[in-house]
C-alpha positions in Angstrom: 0.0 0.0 0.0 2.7 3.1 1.3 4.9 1.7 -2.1 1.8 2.2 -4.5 0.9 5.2 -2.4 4.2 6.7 -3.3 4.5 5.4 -6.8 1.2 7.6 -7.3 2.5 10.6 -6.1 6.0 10.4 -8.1 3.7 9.5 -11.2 1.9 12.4 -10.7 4.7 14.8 -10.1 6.5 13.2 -13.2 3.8 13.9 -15.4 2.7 17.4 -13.6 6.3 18.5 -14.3 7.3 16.7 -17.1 6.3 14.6 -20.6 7.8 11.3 -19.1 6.3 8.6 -21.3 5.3 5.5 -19.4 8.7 3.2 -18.8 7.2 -0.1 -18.2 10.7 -1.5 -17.8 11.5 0.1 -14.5 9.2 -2.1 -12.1 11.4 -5.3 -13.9 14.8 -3.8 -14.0 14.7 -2.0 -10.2 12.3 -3.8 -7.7 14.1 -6.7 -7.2 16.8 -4.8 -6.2 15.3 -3.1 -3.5 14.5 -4.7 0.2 11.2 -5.5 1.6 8.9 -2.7 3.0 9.1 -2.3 6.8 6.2 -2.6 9.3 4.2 1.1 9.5 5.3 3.0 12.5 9.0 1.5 12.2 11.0 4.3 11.7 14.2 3.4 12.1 13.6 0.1 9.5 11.7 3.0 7.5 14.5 5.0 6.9 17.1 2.2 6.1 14.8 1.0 3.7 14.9 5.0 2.4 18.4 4.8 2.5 18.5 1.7 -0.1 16.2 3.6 -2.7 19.2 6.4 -2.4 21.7 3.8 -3.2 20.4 2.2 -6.1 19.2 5.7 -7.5 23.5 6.9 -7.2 23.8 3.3 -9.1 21.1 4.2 -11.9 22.6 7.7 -12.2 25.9 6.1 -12.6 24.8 3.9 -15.7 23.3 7.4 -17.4 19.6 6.4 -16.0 19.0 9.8 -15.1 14.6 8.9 -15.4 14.7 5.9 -13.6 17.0 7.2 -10.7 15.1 10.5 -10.6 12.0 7.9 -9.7 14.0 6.2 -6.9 15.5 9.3 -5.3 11.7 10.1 -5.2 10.2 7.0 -4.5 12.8 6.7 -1.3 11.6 9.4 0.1 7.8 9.0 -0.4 7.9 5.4 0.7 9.1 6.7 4.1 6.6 9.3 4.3 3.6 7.2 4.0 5.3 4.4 6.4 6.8 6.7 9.1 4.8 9.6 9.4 1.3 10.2 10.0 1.3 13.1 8.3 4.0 14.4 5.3 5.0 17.4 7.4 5.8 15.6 10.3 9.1 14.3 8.4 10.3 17.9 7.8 11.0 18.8 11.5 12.6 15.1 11.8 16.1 16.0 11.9 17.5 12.5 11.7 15.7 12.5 8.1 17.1 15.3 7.0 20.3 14.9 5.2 18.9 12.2 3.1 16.2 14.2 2.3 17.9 17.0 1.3 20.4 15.1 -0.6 17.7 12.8 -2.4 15.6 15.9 -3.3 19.1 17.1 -4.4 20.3 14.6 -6.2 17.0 14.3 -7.8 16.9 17.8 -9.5 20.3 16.8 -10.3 18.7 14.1 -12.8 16.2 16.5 -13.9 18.6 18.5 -15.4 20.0 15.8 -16.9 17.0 15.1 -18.6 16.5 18.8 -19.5 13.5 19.3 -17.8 14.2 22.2 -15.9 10.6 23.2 -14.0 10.7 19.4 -12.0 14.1 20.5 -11.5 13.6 23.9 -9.7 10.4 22.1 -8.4 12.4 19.5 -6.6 15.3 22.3 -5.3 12.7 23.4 -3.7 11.1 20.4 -2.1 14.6 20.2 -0.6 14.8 23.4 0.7 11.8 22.6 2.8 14.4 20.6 5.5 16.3 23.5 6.0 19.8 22.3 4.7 22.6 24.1 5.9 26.2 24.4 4.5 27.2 22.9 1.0 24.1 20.9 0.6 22.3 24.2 0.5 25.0 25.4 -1.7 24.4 22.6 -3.8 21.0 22.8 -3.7 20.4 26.6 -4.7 23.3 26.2 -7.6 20.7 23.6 -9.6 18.1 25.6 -9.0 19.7 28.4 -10.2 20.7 26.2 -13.1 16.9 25.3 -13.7 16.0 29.0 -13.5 18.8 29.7 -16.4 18.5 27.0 -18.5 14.8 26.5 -18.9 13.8 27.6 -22.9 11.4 29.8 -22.0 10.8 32.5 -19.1 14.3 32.3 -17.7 14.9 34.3 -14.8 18.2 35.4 -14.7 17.7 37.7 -11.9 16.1 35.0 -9.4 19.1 33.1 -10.8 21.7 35.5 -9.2 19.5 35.7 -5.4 19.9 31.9 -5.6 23.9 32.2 -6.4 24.3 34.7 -3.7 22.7 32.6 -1.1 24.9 29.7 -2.4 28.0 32.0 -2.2 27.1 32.7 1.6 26.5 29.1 2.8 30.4 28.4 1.1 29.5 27.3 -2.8 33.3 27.6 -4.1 34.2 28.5 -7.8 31.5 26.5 -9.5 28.7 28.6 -7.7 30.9 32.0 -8.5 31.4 30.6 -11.8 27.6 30.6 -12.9 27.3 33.6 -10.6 29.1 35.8 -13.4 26.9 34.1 -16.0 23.7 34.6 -14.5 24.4 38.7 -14.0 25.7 38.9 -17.4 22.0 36.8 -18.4 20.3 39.8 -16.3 22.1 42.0 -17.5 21.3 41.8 -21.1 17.5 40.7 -19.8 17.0 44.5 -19.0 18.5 45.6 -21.8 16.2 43.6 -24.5 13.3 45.0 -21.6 14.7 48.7 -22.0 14.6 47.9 -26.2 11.3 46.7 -26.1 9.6 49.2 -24.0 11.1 52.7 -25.7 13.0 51.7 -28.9 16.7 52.0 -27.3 15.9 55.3 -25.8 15.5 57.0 -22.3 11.9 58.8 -21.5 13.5 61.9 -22.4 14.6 60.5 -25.7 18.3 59.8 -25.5 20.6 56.6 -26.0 20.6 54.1 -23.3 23.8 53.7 -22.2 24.4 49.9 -21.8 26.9 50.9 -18.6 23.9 53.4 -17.4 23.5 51.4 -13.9 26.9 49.3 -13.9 28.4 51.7 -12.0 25.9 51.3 -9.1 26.3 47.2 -9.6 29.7 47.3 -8.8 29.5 49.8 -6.2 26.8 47.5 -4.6 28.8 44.1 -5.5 32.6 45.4 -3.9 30.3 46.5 -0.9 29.3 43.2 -0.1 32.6 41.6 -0.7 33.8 43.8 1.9 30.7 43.5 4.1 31.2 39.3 3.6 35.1 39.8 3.7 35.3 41.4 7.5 32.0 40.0 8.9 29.9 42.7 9.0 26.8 44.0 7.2 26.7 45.2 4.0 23.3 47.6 4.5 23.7 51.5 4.0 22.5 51.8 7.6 23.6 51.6 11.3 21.4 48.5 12.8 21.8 48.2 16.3 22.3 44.5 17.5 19.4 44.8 19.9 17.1 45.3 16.8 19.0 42.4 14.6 18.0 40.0 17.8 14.8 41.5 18.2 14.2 40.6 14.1 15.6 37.1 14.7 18.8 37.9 11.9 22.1 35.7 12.8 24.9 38.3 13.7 27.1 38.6 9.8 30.0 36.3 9.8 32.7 36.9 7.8 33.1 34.3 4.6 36.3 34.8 3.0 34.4 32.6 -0.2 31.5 34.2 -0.4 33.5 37.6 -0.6 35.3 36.1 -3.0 32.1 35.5 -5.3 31.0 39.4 -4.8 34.6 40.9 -5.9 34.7 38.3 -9.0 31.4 39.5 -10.2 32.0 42.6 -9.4 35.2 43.0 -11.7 33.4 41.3 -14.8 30.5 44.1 -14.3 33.5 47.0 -13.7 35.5 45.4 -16.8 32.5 45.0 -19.3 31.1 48.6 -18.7 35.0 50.0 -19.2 35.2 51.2 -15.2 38.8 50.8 -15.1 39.0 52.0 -11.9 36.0 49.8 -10.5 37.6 46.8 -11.8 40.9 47.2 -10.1 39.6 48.0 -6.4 37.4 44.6 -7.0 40.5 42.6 -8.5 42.3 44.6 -5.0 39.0 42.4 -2.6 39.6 39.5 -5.0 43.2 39.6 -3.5 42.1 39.9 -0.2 39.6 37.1 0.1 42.3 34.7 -1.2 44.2 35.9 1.0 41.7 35.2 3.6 40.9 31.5 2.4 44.9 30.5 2.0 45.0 30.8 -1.9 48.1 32.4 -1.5 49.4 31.8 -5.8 45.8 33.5 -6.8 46.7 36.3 -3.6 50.2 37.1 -4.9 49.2 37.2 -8.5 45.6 39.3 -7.6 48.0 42.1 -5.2 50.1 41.7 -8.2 47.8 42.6 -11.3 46.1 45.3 -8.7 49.1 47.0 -8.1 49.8 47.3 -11.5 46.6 48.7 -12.1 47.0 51.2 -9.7 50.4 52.9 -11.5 48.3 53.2 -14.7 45.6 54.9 -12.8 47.8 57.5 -10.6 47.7 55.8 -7.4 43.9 55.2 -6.3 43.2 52.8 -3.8 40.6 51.6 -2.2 39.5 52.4 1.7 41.7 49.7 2.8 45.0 51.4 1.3 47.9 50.0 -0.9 49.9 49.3 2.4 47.0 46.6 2.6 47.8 45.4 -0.6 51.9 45.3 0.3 51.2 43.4 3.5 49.2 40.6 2.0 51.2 40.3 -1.0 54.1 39.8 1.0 52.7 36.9 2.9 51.4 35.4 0.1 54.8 35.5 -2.0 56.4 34.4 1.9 53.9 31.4 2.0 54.9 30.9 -1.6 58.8 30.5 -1.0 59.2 33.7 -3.6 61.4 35.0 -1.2 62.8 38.4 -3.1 59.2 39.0 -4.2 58.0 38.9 -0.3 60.9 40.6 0.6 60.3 43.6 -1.9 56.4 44.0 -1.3 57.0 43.7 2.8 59.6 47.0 2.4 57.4 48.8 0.3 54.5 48.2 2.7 57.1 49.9 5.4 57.1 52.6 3.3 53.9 53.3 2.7 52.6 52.3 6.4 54.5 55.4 7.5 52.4 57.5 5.0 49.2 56.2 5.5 46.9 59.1 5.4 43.8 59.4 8.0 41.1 59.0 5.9 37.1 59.2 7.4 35.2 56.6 5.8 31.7 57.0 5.4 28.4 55.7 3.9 25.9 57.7 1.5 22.3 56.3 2.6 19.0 56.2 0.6 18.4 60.0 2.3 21.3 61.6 1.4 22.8 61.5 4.5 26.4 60.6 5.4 26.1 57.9 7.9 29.1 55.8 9.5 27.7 52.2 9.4 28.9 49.0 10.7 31.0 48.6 7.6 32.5 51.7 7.6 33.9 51.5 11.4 35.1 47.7 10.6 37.4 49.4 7.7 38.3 52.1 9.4 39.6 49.7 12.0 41.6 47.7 8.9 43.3 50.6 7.9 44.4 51.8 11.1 46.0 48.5 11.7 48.0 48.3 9.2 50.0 51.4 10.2 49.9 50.3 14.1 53.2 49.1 15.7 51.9 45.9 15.6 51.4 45.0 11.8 54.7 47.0 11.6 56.4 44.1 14.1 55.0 41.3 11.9 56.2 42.4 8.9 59.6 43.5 10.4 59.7 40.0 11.9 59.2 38.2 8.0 61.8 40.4 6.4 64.5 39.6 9.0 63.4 35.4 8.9 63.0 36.3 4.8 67.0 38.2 4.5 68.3 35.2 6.7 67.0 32.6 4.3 68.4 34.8 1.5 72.1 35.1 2.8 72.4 31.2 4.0 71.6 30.7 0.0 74.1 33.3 -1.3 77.5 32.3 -2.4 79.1 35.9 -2.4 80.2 36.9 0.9 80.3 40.5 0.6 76.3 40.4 -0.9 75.7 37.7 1.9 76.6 40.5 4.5 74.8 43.0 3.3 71.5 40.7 3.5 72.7 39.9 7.0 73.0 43.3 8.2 69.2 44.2 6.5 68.0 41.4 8.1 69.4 43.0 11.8 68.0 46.2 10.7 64.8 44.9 10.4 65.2 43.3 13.6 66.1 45.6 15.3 63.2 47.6 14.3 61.3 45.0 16.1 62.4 45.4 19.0 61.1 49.0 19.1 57.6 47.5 17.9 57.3 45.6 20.4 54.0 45.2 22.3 54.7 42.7 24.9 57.4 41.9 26.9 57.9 38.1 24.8 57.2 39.9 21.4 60.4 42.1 22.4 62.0 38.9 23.7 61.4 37.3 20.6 63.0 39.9 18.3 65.9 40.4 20.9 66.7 36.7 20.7 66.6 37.2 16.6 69.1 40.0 16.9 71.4 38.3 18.8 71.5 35.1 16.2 72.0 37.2 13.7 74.6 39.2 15.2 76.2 36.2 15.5 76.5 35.0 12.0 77.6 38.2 11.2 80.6 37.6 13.4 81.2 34.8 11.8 81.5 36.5 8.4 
């Protein structure tokens, strides 16, 4: 009875959603590799009988049956509803169901695609996102759908596309998701364009051109602010929201999500690069930096600092709130992690340099009144850009230039170039010293001094 119960409802999903023709051959080819139902009320044999539908679906889906494992994903989690539940939304606040519903449902929509039939596929993403899913199952989740939404023939959506992507970006969705995140904008994108052609001809109300970069400007703005926002863990919103009231609305605190920052600067820069905004594009390929930075990517760091600063010379030395000492820091750590020890060691002194320049700069944010207002993202990189000039990021970098000259003389066979690198190296350490914000950060740079003093004796 719960089997042909279920077997109903996939039917009629299947042919609600979809022109599935009839495969007779399924009920032969799957059912006797499939256990025997469970007792009703047996939850626990309920869901290992679930569990088996989800294994021979992966094994269908493996052989290229995308229809006939879409029916057993299904069919595995029907058959549990109708034996373990008394009613279907009793399973959704059953935690222990959870992940294999979500990942069913998933892997489901999954097929769907496969089979190009993209409205059961967004259907079924969202039967999924019924249990809640957290993590990358939600990433994976909202990435089909937002495949559905794009792909479908007719009425795609590129715009609910790119809320899906962002949402996927946020729960950690990695390239793929920021991959199809710079397709989808570039979909809606030229979505209101053809809209803007079809309602006046290619012209404005008042009769002139469209410009196709009219609002780009105002994307990118928008995009690098929430790559920042998702890069320090704070909000991105143009106004000051008191914690009380966040609680009060039932809003998780912001987090920050070096990944998901990630995804905001790379579209960001392909919206800045394909309207011309030169200057755009470089302060996003500066975030870009500094989220893989954040995440450990330290080849795609180096090289990201590296193609910023370049920009930068060609356009007169504008940086971003964070400043280009920012930029030198993090470049230097990532050539450092890299073992490009010259590279490091030439970013880290030009960060010295301009550390000890770094003008005091009042950051603040426009809102939707007019108003200059100093939000929670404003004070968060105010407090960034103080650092980097503090005594403190000054020590740390001090500290990698002397461990970064050391490693340079041991490897050079000239002695009179190897003392020269030795005596930089005490330089910097010494500088270290006077840095110092605790008693065993100035022991630690003392002790350096004195082991390098002593190689240079033995020169």
């Amino acid at each position: 009875m719960a089997v042909a119960a279920a077997e109903a409802v996939v039917r009629r999903l299947l042919e609600e959603c979809a022109s599935f023709e009839p495969d007779d051959g399924y009920d032969e080819a799957v059912a006797g590799r499939l256990p025997a139902l469970p007792a009703r009320g047996d939850a626990a044999a309920a869901h290992s009988f679930s569990l088996a539908y989800k294994e021979v679906g992966n094994s269908l889906f493996s052989d290229g049956r995308f229809l006939w494992a879409l029916r057993t994903y299904l069919m595995g989690v029907h058959v549990l509803e109708c034996v373990a539940y008394d009613s279907p939304d009793l399973m959704l606040y059953d935690l222990s169901v959870r992940a294999f519903c979500v990942a069913s449902f998933s892997n489901a929509a999954l097929c769907a695609l496969r089979l190009e039939a993209h409205e059961l596929a967004a259907r079924l993403c969202d039967a999924g996102l019924r249990f809640r899913p957290e993590g990358q199952e939600l990433a994976k989740l909202l990435l089909r759908k937002a495949h559905s939404l794009l792909e479908r023939p007719r009425h795609a959506d590129a715009d609910a596309a790119v809320e899906c992507l962002r949402r996927a970006a946020a729960a950690g969705g990695g390239r793929p998701v920021a991959a199809l995140l710079l397709k989808a904008q570039q979909a809606a994108r030229e979505q209101r364009r053809a809209a803007e052609r079809a309602l006046f001809g290619g012209r404005g109300l008042g009769g002139a051109r469209l410009c196709a970069s009219s609002d780009a400007r105002h994307e990118v703005s928008e995009g690098t602010r929430r790559g920042y926002a998702a890069l320090l863990g704070t909000a991105a919103a143009r106004e000051f929201i008191p914690a009380e009231l966040r609680e009060a609305r039932g809003e998780a605190p912001p987090r920050a999500d070096a990944a998901a920052a990630r995804a905001h600067f790379c579209s960001a820069e392909a919206a800045a690069r394909e309207a011309g905004l030169q200057r755009e594009a470089a302060h996003a390929c500066f975030g870009k930096a500094a989220a893989a930075s954040g995440m450990g990517q330290w080849r795609e760091a180096a090289d990201e600092f590296g193609a910023y600063l370049a920009a930068r010379e060609a356009l007169g030395g504008d940086d971003p709130p964070l400043g280009v000492s920012y930029a030198r820091f993090h470049a230097g750590q990532a050539h450092a992690q890299l073992g490009e020890t010259a590279a490091a060691v030439e970013q880290l002194e030009a960060y010295l340099v301009e550390a000890g320049r770094l003008a005091e700069l009042k950051l603040r944010t426009v809102d939707s009144w007019g108003n200059e207002i100093f939000t929670e993202l404003d004070k968060e990189m105010q407090r960034q850009r103080q650092w980097m000039a503090c005594g403190r990021c000054k020590y740390s970098a001090y500290r990698m230039l002397a461990s970064l000259l050391v490693h340079r003389a041991e490897g050079e066979a000239e002695p009179r170039a190897r003392e020269q690198r030795l005596r930089r190296a005490l330089a910097h350490a010494e500088a270290a010293v006077g840095d110092a914000s605790s008693k065993e950060e100035r022991d630690d740079a003392t002790a350096e001094c004195e082991a390098i003093g002593r190689l240079l004796r033995a020169e």
